[in-house]
Every structure is written in C-alpha cells, then in structure tokens.
C-alpha positions as CSV (number, residue, x, y, z in Angstrom):
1,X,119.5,97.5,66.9
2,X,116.4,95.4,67.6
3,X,113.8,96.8,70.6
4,X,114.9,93.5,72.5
5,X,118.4,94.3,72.5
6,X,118.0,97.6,73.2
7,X,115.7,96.7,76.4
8,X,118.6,94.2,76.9
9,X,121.2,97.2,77.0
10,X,118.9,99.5,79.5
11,X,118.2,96.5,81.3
12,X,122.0,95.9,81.7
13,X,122.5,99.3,82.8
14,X,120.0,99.3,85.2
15,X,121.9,96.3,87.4
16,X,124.9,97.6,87.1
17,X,126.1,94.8,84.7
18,X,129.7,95.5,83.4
19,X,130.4,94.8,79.4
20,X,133.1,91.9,80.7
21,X,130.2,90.3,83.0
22,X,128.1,91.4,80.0
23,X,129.8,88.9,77.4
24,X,130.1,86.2,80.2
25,X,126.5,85.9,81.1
26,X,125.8,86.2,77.0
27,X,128.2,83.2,76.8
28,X,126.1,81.4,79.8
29,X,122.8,82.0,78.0
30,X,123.7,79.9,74.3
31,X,126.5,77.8,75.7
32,X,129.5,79.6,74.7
33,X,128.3,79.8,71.1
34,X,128.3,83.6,70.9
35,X,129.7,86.2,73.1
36,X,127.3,89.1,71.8
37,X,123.3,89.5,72.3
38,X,123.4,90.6,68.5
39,X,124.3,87.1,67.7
40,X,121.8,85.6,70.2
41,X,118.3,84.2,69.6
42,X,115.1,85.7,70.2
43,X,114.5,83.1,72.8
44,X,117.8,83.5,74.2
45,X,117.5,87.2,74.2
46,X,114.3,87.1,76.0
47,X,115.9,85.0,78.7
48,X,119.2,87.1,78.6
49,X,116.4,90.1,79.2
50,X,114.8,88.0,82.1
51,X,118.3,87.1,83.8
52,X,119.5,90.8,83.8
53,X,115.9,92.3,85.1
54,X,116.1,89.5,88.0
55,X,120.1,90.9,88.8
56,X,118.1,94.8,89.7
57,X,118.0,95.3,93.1
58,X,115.8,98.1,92.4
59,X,113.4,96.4,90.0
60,X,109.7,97.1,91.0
61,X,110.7,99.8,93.3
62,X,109.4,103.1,92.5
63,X,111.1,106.4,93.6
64,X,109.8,109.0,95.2
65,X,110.2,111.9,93.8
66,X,112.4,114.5,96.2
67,X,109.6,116.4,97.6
68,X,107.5,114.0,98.8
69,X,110.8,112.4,100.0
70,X,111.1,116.0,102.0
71,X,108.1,115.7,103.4
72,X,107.9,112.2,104.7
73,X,111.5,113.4,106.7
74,X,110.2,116.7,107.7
75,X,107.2,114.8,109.6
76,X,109.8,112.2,110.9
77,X,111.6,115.3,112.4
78,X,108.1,117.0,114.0
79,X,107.8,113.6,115.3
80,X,111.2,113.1,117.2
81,X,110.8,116.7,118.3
82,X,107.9,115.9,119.5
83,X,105.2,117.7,117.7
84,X,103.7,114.9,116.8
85,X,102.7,111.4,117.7
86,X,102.2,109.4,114.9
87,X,105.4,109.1,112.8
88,X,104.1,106.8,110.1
89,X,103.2,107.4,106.4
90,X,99.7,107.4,106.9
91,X,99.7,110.1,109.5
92,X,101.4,112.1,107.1
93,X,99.2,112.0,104.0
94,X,96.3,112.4,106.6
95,X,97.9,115.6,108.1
96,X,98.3,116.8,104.7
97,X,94.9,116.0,103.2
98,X,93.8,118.7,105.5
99,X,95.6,121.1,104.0
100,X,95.0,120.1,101.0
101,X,91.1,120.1,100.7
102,X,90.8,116.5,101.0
103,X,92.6,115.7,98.0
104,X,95.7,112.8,97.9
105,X,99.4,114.2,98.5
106,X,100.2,112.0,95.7
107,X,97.7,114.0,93.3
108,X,99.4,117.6,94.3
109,X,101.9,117.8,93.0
110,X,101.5,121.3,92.7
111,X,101.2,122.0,96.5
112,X,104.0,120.3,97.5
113,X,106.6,123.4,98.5
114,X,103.7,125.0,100.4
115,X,103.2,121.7,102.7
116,X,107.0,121.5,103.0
117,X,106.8,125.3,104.5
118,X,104.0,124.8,106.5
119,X,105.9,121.6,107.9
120,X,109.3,123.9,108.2
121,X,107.5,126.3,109.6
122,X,106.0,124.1,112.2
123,X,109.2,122.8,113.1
124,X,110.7,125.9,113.5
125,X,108.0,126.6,116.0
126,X,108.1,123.8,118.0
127,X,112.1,124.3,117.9
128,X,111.8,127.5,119.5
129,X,108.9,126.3,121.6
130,X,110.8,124.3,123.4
131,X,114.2,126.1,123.7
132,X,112.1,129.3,125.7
C-alpha cells in the first residue's frame, strides 16, 4: 500500500467517511472509471486526499490535552464562584505563570496536577468561604 493511499485511508477515518461514501466519492474523483483509490491516479489520489482532508471538521484544530483542559474549567468555576474576575485564557496562564516561576503552562507539563490542586484547593476555599 502506497504512503498516499495510506494518508488517504487515515484521512478517511478522520472525517468520518464510510467505505460506501468511500467508493462514491472515489467514483466522483475519475468519473466512474474505478471505484477503488488502488486503481486511481497519483493526481487523482492527491485530489481524493484533498477532498477528504477538506470533509474534517476537526482539521487544523489541535486538542488539548485533558489537564490543561482541567484547568482552563477549574478557573471558569473560581470565576463563576466568584473568586476571580477575569474568566479568560489569558488570565489563566498568567495566574499560573506565577506559580510556575515564570515559565509557559504550555511548557509544564510536569506541573500540571499541582496547579489543578492548588486551583481545587482554592475552590474549595472559596466554596466554604462563602457557605459560613
């Protein structure tokens, strides 16, 4: 299996493409001659590669991973509690630069689970704060 067909396949996958809607959109690309990207051109494969990338609706979008997801929502919830004003992105990462000797929350990784308890922790806080 070429590297083109094989991008084709992942590329498939990724929008969700069915083998059925598979062979129909191979049949659409070279005019009915073939109903397989084995039997396609390299041109056509290209454009079959092209088509499919343009049918992700998460092409370009990068994932967060899960605990930077957690602590983007932990600040959202200080913030409707009320423990802080700012809920944005940016007040975030700034919030944790502190902690983090200056560096990016993106670049530490490592320190992640201690900012989520110091933001859990703060919550809690404020939580009980508030119900006394």
């Amino acid at each position: 299996m070429s590297n083109l067909i094989q991008q084709i396949k992942i590329a498939q996958k990724a929008a969700g493409i069915d083998q059925h809607t598979h062979q129909l959109n191979v049949s659409y690309i070279c005019d009915g001659r073939v109903n397989t990207c084995t039997g396609l051109t390299k041109l056509e494969q290209q454009q079959l590669l092209a088509r499919y990338r343009a049918m992700n609706p998460n092409a370009g979008k990068t994932q967060l991973p899960a605990q930077l997801k957690m602590i983007y929502s932990l600040w959202g919830q200080l913030s409707r509690a009320g423990a802080v004003n700012i809920d944005s992105k940016q007040a975030c990462d700034t919030f944790c630069e502190k902690h983090l000797q200056g560096k990016k929350l993106s670049q530490s990784a490592q320190q992640w689970p201690h900012i989520i308890e110091v933001l859990k922790q703060w919550l809690a806080r404020h939580k009980a704060k508030q119900g006394a």
